[in-house]
Every structure is written in C-alpha cells, then in structure tokens.
C-alpha positions in Angstrom: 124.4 71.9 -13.7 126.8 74.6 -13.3 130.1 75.9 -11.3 132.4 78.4 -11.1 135.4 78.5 -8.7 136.4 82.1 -7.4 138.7 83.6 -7.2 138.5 83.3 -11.3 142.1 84.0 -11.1 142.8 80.4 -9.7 141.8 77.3 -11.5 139.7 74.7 -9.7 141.7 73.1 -7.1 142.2 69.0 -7.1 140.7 68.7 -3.6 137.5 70.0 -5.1 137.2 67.9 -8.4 135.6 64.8 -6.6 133.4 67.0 -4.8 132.2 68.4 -8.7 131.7 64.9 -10.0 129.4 63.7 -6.5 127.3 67.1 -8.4 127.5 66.0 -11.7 126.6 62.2 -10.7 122.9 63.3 -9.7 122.8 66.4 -11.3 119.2 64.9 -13.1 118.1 64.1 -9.9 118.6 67.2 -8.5 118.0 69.8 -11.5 116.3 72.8 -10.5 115.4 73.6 -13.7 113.0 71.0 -14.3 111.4 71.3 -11.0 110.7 74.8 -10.1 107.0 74.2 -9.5 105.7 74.4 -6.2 104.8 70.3 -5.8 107.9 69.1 -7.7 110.7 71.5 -5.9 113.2 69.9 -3.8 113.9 71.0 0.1 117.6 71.7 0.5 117.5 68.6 2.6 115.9 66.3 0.3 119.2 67.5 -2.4 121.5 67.0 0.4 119.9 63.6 0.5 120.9 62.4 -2.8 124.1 64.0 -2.6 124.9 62.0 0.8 126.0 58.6 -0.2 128.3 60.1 -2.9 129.5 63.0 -0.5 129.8 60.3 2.2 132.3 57.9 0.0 135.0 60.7 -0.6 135.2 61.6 3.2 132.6 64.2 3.7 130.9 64.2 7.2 127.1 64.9 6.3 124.1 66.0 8.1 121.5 63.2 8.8 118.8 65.1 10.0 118.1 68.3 11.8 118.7 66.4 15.5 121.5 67.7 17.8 123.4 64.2 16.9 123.2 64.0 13.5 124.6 67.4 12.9 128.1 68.4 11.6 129.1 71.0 13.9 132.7 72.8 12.9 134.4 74.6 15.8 135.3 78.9 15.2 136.4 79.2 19.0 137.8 77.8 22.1 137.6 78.6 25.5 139.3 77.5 28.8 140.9 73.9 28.5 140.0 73.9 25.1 136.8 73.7 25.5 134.5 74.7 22.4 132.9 77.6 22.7 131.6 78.8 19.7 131.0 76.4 16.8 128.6 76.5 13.4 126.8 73.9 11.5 127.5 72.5 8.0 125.5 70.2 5.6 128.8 68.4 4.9 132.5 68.7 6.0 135.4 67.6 5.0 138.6 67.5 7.4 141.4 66.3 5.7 140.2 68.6 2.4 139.4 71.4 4.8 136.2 71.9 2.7 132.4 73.0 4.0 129.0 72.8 2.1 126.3 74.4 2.2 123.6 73.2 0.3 120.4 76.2 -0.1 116.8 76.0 -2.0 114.5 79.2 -1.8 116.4 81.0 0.8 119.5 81.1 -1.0 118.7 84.6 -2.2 115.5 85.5 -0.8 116.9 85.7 2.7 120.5 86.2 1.9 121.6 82.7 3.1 124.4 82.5 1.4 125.7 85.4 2.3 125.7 84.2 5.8 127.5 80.4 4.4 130.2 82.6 3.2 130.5 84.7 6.7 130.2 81.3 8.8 132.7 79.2 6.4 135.3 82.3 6.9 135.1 81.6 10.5 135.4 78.0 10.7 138.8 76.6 11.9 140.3 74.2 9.6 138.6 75.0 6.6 139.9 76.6 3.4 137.5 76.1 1.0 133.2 76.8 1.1 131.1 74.9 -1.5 128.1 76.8 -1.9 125.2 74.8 -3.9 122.1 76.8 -4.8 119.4 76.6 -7.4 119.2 77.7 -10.9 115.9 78.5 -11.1 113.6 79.7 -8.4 110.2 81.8 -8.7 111.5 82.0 -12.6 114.7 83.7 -11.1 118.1 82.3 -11.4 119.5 82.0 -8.4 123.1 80.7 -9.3 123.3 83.8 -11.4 122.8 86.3 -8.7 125.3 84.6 -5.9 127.7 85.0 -8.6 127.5 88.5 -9.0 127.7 88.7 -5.6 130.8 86.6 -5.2 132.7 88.5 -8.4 132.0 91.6 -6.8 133.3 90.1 -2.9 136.4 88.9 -4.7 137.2 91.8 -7.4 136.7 94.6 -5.3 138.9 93.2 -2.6 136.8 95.6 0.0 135.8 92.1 2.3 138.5 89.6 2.8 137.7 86.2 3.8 139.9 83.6 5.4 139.4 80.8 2.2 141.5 79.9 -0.2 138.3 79.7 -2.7 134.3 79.2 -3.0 133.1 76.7 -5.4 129.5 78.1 -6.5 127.4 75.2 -8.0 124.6 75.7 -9.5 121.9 72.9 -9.9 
C-alpha cells in the first residue's frame, strides 16, 4: 500500500493518521496488486467492505449499501428554512475530523472519477480534508501513479483552488 498527502508542503495531519492505519490493517486484503485479474479484482464496494468495521470504530459514517438509507449524504447547500437543497454522497464521512472518502476501482482513471471526488469533496460543507483510495494496478496500469500526477500538478500550479486543507491519495 501507498499514500501521499498533498499539499507535499504539509506533513500528514494527526486527524488522518488513524484513517492510514484502518488502510494499512487490511492492506493484504485489499492489495490491488495481487488481484488485477478479471475474477479475483475487488468492486470498490467489496474494499469499502473490509475497510468498514475499522473506518466505523474511529467515527466514520460509512455507506452500507447503494439504498437511499444506507447512504452517507453530506450537504453543499441550503435553501429556505434551512432546508437541504443540494447534497452529495460519500463512501465514508467523518464529522468531527471533517474528512470524506472516496473509495474507486476501474473507474478511478478510466472515467475520471476522481477528478469528480475532488470537485464534490471541495463543495461539501464541513469538510476539510478528501481521502481518495484507488488502485495500484489496473489493466497493468497504475492507477495511484497517475492521480498523483494529476493532484501534483492541481496543487503546484495553483491554477484550481479547492476549499480543503489537504487530499490523502492512497494507493492499494
């Protein structure tokens, strides 16, 4: 398993070190790089999955399953009284950390997923910081390798700005 934090200027904040070690607890379960065949690959889902009970024990709200009540919706905007009015969904949640995850598979960089993540997580009220898992290896390509490009070029050109105090990239 792997992870960087960006901005590489900033060292890994404390509220995300449990959130590493939940990772780094089934990171042989979940190793990408021993099952990038067709028949043994994991579904983002069935990674979120193992991930759940330790993600549930430091305070993480996680999805269940893809029905309306068993997902983690985070509010972006409020209308009259209050009322939510715009909101996106999350694989896990945090509120007193203020951190999001997203957890991807195959469309991580074959439909620019995480891309999207990182647009949605900006937008989110009450969160500062977006964990973004992907895979290692997909179709022999490494996908953890690309999103990182990606994210060193968001954060060293300065040209987007996003409202988070960091991205944790992990790579499994």
């Amino acid at each position: 398993m792997n992870w960087i934090f960006f901005p590489k200027t900033n060292p890994l904040p404390n509220e995300l070190l449990e959130t590493v070690k939940v990772f780094e607890e089934v990171a042989n379960q979940i190793d990408s790089t021993k099952n990038d065949t067709n028949a043994l690959r994991l579904a983002s889902d069935k990674v979120l999955h193992i991930l759940e009970p330790g993600l549930t024990e430091i305070g993480f709200k996680v999805e269940k399953s893809k029905k309306a009540k068993d997902k983690v919706r985070i509010p972006v905007l409020f209308g009259d009284k209050s009322s939510e009015q715009l909101a996106f969904e999350a694989d896990a949640y945090n509120k007193d950390s203020k951190i999001v995850i997203e957890v991807e598979a195959g469309r991580a960089v074959t439909n620019y997923q995480f891309l999207k993540d990182l647009f949605q997580a900006s937008m989110m009220v009450e969160t500062d910081y977006l964990v973004l898992a992907v895979r290692q290896l997909y179709n022999k390509r490494n996908d953890y390798e690309v999103v990182s490009k990606f994210l060193d070029a968001i954060y060293l050109t300065k040209k987007v700005k996003l409202d988070l105090k960091g991205v944790l990239l992990v790579g499994y």
